[in-house]
C-alpha positions as CSV (number, residue, x, y, z in Angstrom):
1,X,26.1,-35.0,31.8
2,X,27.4,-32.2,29.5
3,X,25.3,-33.6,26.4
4,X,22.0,-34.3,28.0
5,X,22.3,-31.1,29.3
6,X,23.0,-29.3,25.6
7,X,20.0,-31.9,24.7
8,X,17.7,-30.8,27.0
9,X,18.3,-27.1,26.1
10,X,18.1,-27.6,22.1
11,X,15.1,-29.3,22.9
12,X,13.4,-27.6,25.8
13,X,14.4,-24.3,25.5
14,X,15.1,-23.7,21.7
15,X,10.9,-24.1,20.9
16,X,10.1,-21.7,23.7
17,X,12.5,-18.9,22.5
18,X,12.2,-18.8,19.1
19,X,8.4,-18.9,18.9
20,X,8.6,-16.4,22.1
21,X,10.9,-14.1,20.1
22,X,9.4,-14.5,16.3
23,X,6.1,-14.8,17.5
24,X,4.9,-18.1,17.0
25,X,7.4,-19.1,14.6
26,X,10.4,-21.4,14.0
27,X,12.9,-21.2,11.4
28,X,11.1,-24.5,9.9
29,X,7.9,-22.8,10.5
30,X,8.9,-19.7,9.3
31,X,10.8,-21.1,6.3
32,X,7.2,-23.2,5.3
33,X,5.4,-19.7,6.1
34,X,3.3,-21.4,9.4
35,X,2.9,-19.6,12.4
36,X,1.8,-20.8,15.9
37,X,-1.1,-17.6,17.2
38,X,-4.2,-18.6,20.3
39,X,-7.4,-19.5,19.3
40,X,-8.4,-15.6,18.4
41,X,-5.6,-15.2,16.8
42,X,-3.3,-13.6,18.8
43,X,0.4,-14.1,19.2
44,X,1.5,-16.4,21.3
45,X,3.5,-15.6,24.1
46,X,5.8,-17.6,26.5
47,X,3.6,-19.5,28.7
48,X,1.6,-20.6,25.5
49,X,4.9,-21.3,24.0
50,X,6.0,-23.3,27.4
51,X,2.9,-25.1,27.3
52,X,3.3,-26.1,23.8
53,X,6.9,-27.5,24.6
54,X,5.8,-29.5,27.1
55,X,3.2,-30.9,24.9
56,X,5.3,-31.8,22.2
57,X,7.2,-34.0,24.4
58,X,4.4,-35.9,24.3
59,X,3.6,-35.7,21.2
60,X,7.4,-36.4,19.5
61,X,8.7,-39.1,22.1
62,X,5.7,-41.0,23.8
63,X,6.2,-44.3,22.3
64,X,5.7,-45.2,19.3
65,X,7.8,-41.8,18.5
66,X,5.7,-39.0,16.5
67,X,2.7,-40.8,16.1
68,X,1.0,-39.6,19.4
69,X,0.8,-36.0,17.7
70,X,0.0,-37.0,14.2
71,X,-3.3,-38.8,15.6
72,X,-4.0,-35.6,17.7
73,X,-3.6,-33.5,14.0
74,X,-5.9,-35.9,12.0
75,X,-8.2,-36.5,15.0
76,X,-9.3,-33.2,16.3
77,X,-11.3,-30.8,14.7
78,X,-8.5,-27.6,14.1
79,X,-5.9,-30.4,13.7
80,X,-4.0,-29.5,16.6
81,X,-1.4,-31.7,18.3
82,X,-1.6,-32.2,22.0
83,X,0.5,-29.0,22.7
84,X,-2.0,-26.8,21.2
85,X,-4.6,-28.7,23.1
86,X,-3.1,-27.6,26.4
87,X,-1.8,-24.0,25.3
88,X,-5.2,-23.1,23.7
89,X,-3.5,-22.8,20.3
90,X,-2.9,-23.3,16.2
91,X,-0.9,-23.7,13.8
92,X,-2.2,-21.5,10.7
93,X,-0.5,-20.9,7.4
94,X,1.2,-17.1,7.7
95,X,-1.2,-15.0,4.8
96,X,0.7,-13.3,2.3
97,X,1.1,-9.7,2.8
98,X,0.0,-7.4,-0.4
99,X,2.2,-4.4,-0.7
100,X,-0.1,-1.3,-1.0
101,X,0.5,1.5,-3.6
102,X,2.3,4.3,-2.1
103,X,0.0,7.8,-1.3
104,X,1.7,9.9,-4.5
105,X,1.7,13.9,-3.7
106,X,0.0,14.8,-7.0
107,X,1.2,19.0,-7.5
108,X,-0.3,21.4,-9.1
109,X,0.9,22.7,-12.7
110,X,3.0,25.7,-12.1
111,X,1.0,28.7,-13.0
112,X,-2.1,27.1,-12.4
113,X,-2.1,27.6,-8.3
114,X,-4.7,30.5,-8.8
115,X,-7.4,28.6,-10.4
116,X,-6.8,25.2,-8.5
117,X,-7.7,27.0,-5.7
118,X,-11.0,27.9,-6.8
119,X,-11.6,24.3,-7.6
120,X,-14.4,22.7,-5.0
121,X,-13.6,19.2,-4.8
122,X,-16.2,18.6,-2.4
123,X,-18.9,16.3,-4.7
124,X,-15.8,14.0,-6.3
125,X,-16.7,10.6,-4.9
126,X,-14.1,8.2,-3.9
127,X,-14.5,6.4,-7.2
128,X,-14.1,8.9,-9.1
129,X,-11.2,9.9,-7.7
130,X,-9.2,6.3,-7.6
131,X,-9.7,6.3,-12.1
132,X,-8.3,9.9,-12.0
133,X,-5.3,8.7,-10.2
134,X,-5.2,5.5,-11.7
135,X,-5.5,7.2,-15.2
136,X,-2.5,10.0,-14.0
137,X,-0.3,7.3,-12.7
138,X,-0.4,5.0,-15.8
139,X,-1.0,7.8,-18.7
140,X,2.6,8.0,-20.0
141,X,2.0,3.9,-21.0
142,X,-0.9,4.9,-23.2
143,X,-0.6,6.0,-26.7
144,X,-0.8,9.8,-27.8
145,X,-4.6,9.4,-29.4
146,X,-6.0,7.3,-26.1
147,X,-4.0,9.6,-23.8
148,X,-5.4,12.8,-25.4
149,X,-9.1,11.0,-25.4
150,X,-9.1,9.8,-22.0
151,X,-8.2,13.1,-20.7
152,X,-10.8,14.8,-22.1
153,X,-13.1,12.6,-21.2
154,X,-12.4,12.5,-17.3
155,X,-12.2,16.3,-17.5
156,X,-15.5,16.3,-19.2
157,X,-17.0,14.2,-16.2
158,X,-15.2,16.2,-13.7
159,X,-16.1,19.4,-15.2
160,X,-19.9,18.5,-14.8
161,X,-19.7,18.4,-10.9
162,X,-20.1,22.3,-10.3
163,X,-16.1,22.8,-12.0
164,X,-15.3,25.4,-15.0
165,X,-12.7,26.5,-16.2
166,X,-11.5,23.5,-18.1
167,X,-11.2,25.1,-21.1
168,X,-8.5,27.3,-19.4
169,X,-5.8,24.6,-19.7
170,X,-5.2,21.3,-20.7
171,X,-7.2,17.8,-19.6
172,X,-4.5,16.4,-18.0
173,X,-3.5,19.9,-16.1
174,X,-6.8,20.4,-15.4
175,X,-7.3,16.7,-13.6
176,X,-4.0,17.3,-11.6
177,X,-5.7,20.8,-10.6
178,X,-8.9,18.8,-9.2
179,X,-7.0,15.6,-8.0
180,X,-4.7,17.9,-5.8
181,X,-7.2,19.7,-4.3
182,X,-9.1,16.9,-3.1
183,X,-5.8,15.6,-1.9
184,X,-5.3,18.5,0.3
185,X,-9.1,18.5,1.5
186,X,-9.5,15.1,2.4
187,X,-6.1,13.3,3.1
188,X,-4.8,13.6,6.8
189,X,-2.0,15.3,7.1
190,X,1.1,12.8,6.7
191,X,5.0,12.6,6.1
192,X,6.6,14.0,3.0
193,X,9.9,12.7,1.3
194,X,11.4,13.4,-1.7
195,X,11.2,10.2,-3.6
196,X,7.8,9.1,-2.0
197,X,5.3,12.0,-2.5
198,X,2.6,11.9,0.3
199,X,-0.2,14.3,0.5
200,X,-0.2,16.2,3.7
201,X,-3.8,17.9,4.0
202,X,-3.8,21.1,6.5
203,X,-5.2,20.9,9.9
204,X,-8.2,22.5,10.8
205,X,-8.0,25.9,10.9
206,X,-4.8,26.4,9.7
207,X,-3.8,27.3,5.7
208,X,-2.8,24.7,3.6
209,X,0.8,23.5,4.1
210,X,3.0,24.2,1.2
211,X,5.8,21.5,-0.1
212,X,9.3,22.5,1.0
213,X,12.0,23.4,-1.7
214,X,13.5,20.2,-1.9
215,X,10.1,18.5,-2.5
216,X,9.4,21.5,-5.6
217,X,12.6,20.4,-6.9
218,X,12.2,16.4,-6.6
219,X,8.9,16.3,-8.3
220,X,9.1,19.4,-11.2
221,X,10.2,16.8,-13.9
222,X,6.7,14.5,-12.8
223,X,4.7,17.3,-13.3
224,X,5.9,18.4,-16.5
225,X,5.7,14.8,-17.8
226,X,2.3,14.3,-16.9
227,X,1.3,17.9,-17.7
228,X,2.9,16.5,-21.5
229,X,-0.6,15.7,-23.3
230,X,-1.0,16.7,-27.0
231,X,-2.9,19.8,-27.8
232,X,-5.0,17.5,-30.4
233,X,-5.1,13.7,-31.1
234,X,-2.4,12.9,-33.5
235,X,-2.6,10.8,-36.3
236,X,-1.5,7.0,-35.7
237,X,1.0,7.2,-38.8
238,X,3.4,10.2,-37.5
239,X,4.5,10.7,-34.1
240,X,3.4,12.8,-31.7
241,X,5.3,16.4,-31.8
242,X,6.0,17.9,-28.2
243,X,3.5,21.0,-26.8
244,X,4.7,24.4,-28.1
245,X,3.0,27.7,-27.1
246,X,1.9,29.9,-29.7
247,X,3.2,33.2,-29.5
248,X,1.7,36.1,-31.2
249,X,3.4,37.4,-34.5
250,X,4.8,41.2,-33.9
């Protein structure tokens, strides 16, 4: 009495809870990345998950033993078994999940607040502004003569949508100038940490909200690294010597 009662419940009730509880999965379904959903794609929940137990007694132990629900799979249409018949159901492959880039806070230079604020951002398309950010996260791979080049270059483009002032600092200062203000003009108005730097745009109405201390301090050695672009292309048989400011002789 004991076992058929442990048998009924591994084989009754451990179906219904696990694809109740993980959502239309098993651990052997989850294990071969298969998931159990309704025919529109929803998760399945536990009447759909009782009516597919009760259908795979059918299909796993009406003689001959399995091979009621394999003729259901290669017989019907969606390949479904004779639970998913009754439960209004399938059995899809789980898509693989792409992990997105995080949102990167890009600062502006330290000195340069003034004139980033006088920066209108409003005719940067979305384009434009995905190859400035894709150019700032990746320049430091880049050698010193295509770093140097491509930095002109976007500032060049940039500069011809209504911006000056890009003679007044460097290419790359001047793109994390533009890039930041169209951060804080477009971007909703999100979380901030530390280690993952997220744009927070203001509200309406309200001034632009200003990165805490912590934040300054966390992300001072990114901005000097990317702010770190030669004056003027190198030549490829020395390497690059680090920005100095000229000072005036006395």
């Amino acid at each position: 009495m004991g076992v058929a009662v442990v048998f009924a419940a591994v084989v009754m009730g451990y179906p219904v809870l696990s694809e109740t509880l993980m959502r239309g999965r098993t651990v052997g379904k989850r294990a071969l990345g298969l998931r159990a959903v309704t025919l529109e794609g929803a998760p399945i929940r536990l009447r759909h998950a009782l009516l597919r137990m009760m259908g795979g007694l059918v299909d796993r132990y009406l003689p001959p033993l399995g091979v009621t629900g394999m003729l259901f799979v290669v017989g019907t249409a969606r390949h479904q078994r004779v639970g998913d018949l009754i439960s209004g159901t399938i059995v899809i492959r789980d898509p693989e999940r792409t992990c997105l880039p995080p949102a990167v806070w890009f600062p502006v230079p330290p000195g340069l607040e003034g004139f980033a604020a006088t920066i209108d951002p409003t005719a940067m398309t979305d384009e434009q502004y995905t190859v400035i950010r894709s150019f700032l996260m990746r320049n430091r791979e880049l050698s010193a003569d295509a770093r140097f080049s491509l930095a002109t270059d976007l500032a060049g483009r940039v500069a011809a949508l209504r911006h000056d002032g890009v003679q007044r600092c460097t290419p790359e200062s001047y793109l994390l100038c533009v890039i930041s203000r169209y951060q804080r003009r477009n971007f909703p108005t999100t979380s901030r940490s530390p280690g993952n730097l997220v744009l927070g745009g203001p509200l309406a109405g309200s001034p632009p909200a200003e990165p805490s201390l912590l934040v300054q301090r966390a992300t001072r050695l990114r901005v000097r690294s990317l702010c770190a672009c030669p004056a003027t292309p190198t030549s490829t048989m020395r390497p690059p010597r680090p920005c100095t400011r000229s000072r005036s002789r006395r």
